[in-house]
C-alpha positions in Angstrom: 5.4 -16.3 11.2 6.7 -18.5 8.1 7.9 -16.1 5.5 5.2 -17.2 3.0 1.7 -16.1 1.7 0.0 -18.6 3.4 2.1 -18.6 6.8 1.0 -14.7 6.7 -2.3 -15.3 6.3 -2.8 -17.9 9.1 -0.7 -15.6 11.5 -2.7 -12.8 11.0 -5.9 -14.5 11.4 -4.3 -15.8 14.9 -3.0 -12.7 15.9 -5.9 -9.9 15.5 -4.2 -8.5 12.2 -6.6 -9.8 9.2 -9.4 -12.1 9.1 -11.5 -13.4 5.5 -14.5 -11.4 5.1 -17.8 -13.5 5.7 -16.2 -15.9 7.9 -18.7 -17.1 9.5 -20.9 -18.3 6.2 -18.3 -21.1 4.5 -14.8 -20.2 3.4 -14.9 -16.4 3.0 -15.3 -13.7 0.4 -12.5 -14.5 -2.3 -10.3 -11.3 -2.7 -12.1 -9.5 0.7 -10.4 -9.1 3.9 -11.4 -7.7 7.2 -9.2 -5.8 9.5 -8.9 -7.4 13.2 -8.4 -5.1 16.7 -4.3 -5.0 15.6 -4.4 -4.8 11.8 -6.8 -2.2 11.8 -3.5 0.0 14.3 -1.1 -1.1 12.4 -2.7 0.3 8.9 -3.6 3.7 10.9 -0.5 4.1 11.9 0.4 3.4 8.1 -1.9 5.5 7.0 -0.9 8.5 9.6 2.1 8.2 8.7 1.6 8.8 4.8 -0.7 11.6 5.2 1.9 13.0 7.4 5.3 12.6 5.5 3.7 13.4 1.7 0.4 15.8 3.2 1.7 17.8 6.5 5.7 18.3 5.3 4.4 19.7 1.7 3.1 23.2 1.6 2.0 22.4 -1.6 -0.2 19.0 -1.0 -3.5 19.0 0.2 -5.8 16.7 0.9 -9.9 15.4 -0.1 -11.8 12.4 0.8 -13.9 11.8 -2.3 -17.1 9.3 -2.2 -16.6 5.7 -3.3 -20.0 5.9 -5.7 -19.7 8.1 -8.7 -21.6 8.7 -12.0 -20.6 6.6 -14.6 -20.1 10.0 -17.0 -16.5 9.7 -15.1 -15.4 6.4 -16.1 -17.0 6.8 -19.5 -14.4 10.0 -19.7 -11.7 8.2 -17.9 -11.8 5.3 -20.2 -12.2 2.6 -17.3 -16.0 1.9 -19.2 -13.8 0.8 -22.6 -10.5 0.2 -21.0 -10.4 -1.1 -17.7 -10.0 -4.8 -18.6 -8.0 -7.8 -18.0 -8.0 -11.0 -20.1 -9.8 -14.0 -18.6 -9.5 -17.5 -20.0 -11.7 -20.5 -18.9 -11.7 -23.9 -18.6 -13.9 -26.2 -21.5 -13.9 -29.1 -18.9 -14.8 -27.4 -15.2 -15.4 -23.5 -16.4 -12.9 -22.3 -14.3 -11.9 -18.4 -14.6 -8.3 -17.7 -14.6 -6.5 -14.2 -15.6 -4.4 -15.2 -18.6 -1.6 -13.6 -17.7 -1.4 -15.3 -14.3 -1.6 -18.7 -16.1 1.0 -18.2 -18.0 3.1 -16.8 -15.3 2.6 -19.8 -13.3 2.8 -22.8 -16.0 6.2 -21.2 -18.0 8.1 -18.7 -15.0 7.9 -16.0 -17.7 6.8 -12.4 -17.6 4.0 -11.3 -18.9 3.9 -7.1 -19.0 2.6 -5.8 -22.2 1.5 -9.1 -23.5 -1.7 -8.7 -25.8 -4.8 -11.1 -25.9 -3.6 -12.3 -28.9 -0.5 -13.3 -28.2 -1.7 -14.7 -24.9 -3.6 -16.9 -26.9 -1.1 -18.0 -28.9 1.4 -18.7 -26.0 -1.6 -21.2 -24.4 -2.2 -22.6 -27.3 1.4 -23.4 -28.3 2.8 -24.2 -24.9 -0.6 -26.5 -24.6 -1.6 -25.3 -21.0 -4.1 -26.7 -19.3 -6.7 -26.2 -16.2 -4.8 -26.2 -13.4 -8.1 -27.5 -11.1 -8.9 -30.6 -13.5 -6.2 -30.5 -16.5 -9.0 -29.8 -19.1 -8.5 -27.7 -22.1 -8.6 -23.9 -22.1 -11.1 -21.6 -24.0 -9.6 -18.3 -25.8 -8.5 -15.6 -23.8 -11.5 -12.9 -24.2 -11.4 -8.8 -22.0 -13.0 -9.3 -18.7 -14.1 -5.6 -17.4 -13.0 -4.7 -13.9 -15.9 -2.4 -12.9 -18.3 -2.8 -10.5 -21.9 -1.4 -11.6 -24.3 -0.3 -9.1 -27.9 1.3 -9.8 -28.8 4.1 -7.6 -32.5 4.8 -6.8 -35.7 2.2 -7.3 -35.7 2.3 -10.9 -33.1 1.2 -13.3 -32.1 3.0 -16.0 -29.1 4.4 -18.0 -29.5 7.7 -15.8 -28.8 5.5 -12.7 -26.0 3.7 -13.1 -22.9 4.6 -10.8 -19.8 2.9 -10.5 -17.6 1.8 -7.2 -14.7 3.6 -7.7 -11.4 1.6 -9.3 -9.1 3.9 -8.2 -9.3 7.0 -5.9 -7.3 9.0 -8.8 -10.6 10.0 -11.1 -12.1 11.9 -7.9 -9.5 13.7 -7.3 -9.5 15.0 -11.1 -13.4 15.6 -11.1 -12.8 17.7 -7.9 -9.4 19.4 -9.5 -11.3 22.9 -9.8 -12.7 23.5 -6.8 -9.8 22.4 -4.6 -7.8 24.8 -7.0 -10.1 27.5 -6.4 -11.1 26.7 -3.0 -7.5 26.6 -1.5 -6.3 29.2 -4.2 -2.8 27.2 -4.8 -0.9 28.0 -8.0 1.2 25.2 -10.0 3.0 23.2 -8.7 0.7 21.2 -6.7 -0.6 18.4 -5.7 -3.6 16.7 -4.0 -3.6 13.7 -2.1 -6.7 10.7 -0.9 -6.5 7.4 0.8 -9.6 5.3 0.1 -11.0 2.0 -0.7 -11.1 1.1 -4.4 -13.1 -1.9 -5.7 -11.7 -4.1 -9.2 -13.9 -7.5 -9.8 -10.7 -9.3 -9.9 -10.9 -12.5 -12.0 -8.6 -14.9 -9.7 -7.7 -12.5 -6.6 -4.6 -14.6 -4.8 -1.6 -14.6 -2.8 -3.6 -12.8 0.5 -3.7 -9.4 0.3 -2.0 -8.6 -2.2 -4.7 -8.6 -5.0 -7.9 -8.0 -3.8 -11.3 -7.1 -4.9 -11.9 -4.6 -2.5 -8.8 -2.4 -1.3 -7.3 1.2 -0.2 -5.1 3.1 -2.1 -2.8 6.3 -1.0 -2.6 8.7 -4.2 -1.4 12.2 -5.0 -2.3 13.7 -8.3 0.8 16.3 -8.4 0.1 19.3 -11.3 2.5 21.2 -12.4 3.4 23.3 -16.4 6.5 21.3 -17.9 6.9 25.0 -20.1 6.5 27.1 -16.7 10.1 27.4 -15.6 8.5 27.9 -12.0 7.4 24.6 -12.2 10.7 23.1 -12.9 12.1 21.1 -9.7 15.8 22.6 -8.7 18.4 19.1 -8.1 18.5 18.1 -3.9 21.5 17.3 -4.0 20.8 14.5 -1.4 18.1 12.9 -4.4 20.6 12.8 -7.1 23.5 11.2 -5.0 20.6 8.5 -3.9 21.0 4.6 -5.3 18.5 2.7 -6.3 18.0 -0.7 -8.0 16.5 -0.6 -11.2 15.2 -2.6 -14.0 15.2 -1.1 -17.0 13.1 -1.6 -20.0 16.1 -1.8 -21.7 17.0 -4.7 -19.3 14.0 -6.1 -19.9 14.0 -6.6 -23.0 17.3 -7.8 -22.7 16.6 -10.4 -20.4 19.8 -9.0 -18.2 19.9 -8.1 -14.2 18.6 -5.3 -13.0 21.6 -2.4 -11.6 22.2 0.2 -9.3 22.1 3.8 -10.6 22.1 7.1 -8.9 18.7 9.7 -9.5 21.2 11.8 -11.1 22.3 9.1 -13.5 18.6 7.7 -14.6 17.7 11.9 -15.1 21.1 12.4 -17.1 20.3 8.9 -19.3 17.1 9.7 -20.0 15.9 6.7 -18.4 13.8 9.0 -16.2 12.3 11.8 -18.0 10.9 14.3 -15.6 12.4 15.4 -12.7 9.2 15.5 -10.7 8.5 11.8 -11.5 12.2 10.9 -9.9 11.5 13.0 -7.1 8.4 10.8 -5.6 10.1 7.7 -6.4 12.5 9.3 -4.1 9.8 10.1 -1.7 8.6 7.1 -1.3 12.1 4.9 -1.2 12.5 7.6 1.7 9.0 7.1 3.4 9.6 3.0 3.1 13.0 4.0 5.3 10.7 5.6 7.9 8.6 2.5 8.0 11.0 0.4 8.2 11.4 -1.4 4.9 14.2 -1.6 3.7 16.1 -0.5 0.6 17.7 -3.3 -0.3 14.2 -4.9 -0.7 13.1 -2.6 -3.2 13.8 -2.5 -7.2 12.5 0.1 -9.5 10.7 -1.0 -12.7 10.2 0.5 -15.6 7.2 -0.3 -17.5 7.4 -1.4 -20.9 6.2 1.1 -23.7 3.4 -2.1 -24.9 2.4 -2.1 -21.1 1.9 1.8 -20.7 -1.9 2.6 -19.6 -3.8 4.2 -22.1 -2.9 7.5 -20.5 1.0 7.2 -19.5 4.0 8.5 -21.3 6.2 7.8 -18.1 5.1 5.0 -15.6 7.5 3.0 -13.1 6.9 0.8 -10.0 8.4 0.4 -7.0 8.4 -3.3 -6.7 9.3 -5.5 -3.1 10.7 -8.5 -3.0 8.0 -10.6 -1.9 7.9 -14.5 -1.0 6.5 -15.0 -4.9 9.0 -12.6 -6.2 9.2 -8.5 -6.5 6.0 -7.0 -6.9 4.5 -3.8 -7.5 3.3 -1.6 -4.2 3.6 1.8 -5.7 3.2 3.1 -9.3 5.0 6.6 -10.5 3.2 7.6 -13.5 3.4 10.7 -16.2 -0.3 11.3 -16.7 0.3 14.4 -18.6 -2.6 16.3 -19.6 -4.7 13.2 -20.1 -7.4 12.9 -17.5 -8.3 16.6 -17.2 -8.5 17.2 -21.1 -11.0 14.3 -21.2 -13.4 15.3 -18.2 -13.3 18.8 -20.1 -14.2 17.4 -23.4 -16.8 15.3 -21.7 -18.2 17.6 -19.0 -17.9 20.7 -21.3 -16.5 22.5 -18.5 -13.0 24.0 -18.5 -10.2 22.1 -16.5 -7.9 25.7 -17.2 -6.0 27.2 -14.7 -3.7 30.3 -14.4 -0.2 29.4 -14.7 2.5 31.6 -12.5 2.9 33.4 -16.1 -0.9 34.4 -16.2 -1.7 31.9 -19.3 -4.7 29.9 -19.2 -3.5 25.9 -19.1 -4.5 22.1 -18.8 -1.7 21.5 -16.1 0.2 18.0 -16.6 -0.2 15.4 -13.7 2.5 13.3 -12.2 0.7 10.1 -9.9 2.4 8.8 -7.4 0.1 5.9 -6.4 0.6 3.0 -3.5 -1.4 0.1 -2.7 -2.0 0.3 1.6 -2.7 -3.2 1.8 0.1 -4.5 -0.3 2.4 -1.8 1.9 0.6 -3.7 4.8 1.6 -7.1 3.7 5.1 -5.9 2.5 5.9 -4.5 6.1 4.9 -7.8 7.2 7.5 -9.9 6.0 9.9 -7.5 6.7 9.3 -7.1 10.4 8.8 -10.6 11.4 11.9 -12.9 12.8 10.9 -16.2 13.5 13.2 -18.4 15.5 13.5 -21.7 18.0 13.0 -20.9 21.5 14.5 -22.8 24.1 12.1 -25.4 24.2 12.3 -25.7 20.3 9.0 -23.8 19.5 8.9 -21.1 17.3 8.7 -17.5 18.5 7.9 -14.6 16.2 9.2 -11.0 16.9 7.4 -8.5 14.8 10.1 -5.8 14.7 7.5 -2.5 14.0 8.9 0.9 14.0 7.6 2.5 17.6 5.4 4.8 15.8 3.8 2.3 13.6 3.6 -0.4 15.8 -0.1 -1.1 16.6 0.3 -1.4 20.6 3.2 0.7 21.6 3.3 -0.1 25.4 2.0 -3.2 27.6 1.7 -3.1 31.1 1.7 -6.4 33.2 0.6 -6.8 37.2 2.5 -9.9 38.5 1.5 -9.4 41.8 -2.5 -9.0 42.7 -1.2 -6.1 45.2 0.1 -3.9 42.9 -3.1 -3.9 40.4 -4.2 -1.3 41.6 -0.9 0.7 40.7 -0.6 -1.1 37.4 -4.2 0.1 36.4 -3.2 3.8 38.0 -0.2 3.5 35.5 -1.8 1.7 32.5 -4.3 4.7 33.1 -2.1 7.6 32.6 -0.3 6.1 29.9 -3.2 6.3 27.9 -3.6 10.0 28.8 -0.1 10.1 26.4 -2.4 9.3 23.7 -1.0 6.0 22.8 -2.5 2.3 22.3 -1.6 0.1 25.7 -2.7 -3.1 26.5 -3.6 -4.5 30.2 -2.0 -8.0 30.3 -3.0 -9.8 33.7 -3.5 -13.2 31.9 -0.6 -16.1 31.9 3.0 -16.2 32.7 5.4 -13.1 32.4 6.7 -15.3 29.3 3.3 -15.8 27.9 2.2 -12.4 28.3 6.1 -10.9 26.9 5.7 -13.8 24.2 2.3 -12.3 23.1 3.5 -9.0 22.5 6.3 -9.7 20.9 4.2 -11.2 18.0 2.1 -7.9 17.7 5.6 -5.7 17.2 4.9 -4.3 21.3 7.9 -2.0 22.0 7.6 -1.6 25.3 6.3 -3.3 28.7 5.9 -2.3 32.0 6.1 -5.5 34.6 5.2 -4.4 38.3 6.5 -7.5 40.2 7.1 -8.5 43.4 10.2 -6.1 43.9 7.8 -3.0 43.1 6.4 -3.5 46.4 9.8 -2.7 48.0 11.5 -0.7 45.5 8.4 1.3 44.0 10.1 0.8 41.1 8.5 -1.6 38.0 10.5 -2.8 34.9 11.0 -1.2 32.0 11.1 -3.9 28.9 12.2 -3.1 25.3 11.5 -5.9 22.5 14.6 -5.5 20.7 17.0 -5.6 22.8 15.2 -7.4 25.7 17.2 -4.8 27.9 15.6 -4.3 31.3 15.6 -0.9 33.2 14.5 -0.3 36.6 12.7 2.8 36.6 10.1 4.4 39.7 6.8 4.2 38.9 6.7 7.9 39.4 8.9 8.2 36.8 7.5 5.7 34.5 5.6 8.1 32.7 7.6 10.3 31.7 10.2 8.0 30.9 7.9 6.3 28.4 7.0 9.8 26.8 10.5 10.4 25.8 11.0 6.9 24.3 8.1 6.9 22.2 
């Protein structure tokens, strides 16, 4: 796989990860992407392994799975209706959409966070940028809402309109009451979804990592800043931890981003809440798990111009992509914001007990992640691409066993032994894992074609196992080879994976 967007894309149409969406009519659904027979493992397995490392190992976390309609009373509260917008700018020449910020991005090399439409305007019109597609002047930079509008029911009307959900975050807030009640935890705590979110994206690009239709992993954590209950005691191991950061500061600056240590950002202020550092460390620890690496990861802080609406607090964990680092995960201070507004709007009280018997709003910290930008991001960091010996290129995707989307292949070489190979193949899928039957090609071929789906393991019967009753025992990284009885092979495989 070539280590760029479009060498990505074409290997995981090739390979079974991702395919465009509508295919089959013309060129595709811009900014759509379907999920092929590996892809669609791989994010399970991403997805498992979320749900298990923030969900399962929490006490305090639980989870929902909120619709993707909703009235649009929510985003009318939220302020997505008035809010929700990014700045598009056309073409006079070909009428041509572009997102402003992108096009200035890509003519000058400059960042853009916290820009207005103003001064968008004013960097076009000064810098003289033109359409990229015909070199024809630009129109002025006007808000282009992100929403998607449905109208549930035969008849249109105001009383009919629902929205596709932007984000999976709102849900969870509307539904903050009766999971509070219903599972009767006290502060702090959090509640987590993974679900598809929908944003009519003006010029979706660079595969999948801005889409029009997408699946987020969020927790809405709660908690009373004044509750000293709610106060996170220092782990040690968290405040020792180094991370590279950029700064607003830095930023503003224009100098390098740094190392610091949780301890340090909490102690400068550059981190205000302890809770907010603790999911950055989370995640930079869950992203270990996966196996993306550290060094691949900077922490940005957002600008105080760039802050949503309803942020005090907001940082991303950004990964060095092909086109640069790039967000896949936003830490954000919500406070009380979201469930003061669905009480002024609904009229119904978002007031809970605190552990001191006082009736408050509770604050929200969001750790939110985008699955398909983790997706692409794990990717690039699992492929190796090299010559073989006849000068070809040969890709190893180097998964982690227990997100790898086949974890075991076995492979017949001899038409004697498929009958033990199947036997095999069979109780290996009694373990619960994804396996593969290869029968097809040369023991090259078939090893070749799961080393470019991240296979851990194979199983080769050949033409010793009818002698030996033993098969062989294949890892991908190592290519070491282990003779093992086919007996045996079973629970052999059990304690590897």
């Amino acid at each position: 796989m070539k280590k760029t967007i479009t060498g990505a894309q074409s290997f995981c149409k090739e390979k079974g990860f991702v395919f465009p969406n509508s295919l089959l009519y013309g060129n595709g659904l811009a900014g759509v992407w379907d999920y092929g027979q590996v892809g669609v493992e791989l994010k399970n397995n991403l997805k498992f392994s979320w749900w298990s490392h923030f969900v399962y190992r929490n006490e305090n976390i639980v989870g929902i799975d909120a619709a993707i309609l909703s009235k649009k009373a929510v985003w009318d509260a939220s302020g997505h209706t008035q809010n929700f917008v990014d700045a598009i700018v056309k073409c006079k020449k070909c009428n041509a959409s572009f997102r402003a910020d992108h096009l200035i991005e890509d003519e000058l090399k400059i960042q853009t966070d916290g820009l207005s439409i103003e001064k968008m305007n004013s960097i076009i019109k000064k810098e003289k940028i033109l359409c990229p597609n015909c070199k024809g002047q630009m129109n002025k930079a006007e808000p282009f809402n992100l929403l998607f509008e449905a109208n549930i029911g035969p008849i249109a009307s105001d009383d009919s309109k629902a929205i596709l959900r932007p984000e999976t975050a709102q849900l969870i807030f509307t539904n903050f009451k009766a999971v509070q009640f219903s599972s009767r935890k006290k502060l702090p705590f959090g509640i987590a979804q993974i679900g598809r979110a929908y944003r009519n994206e003006i010029s979706p690009r660079n595969f999948l990592f801005r889409c029009r239709e997408f699946e987020q992993m969020e927790i809405e954590f709660f908690l009373d800043p004044a509750d000293e209950s709610c106060k996170l005691k220092d782990i040690p191991e968290m405040m020792k931890e180094n991370v590279l950061v950029w700064t607003e500061e830095m930023q503003k600056k224009e100098l390098a981003e740094k190392e610091y240590t949780f301890g340090e950002l909490l102690k400068k202020k550059i981190i205000k809440e302890k809770w907010l550092a603790f999911w950055i460390w989370q995640y930079i620890s869950w992203f270990g798990k996966i196996g993306i690496k550290k060094e691949n990861l900077r922490i940005r802080q957002h600008l105080t111009e760039e802050l949503s609406h309803y942020s005090s607090q907001t940082f991303d964990i950004e990964y060095m992509f092909p086109f640069g680092f790039k967000e896949i995960v936003g830490i954000a201070d919500r406070g009380q914001f979201d469930l003061t507004q669905h009480q002024n709007f609904s009229g119904q009280s978002q007031e809970m007990m605190n552990n001191n018997e006082k009736k408050v709003i509770p604050h929200c910290i969001e750790p939110s992640s985008g699955l398909d930008r983790i997706f692409l991001a794990l990717l690039f960091e699992s492929a190796d691409t090299f010559k073989d010996d006849r000068g070809e290129d040969y890709t190893i995707m180097h998964f982690k066993i227990k997100i790898a989307p086949v974890k075991v292949a076995v492979m017949p070489l001899v038409n004697k032994l498929k009958k033990e190979a199947k036997e095999v193949y069979e109780k290996i899928l009694e373990l619960e894992v994804n396996a593969q039957y290869d029968t097809a090609g040369s023991i090259g071929k078939r090893y070749a074609r799961q080393d470019e789906i991240g296979t851990p393991f194979c199983i080769t019967f050949d033409f010793l196992s009818l002698e030996d009753k033993c098969v062989t025992l294949r890892e991908r990284d190592t290519k070491k080879q282990d003779r093992v009885k086919i007996k045996d092979i079973c629970r052999v495989l059990k304690e590897r994976l």
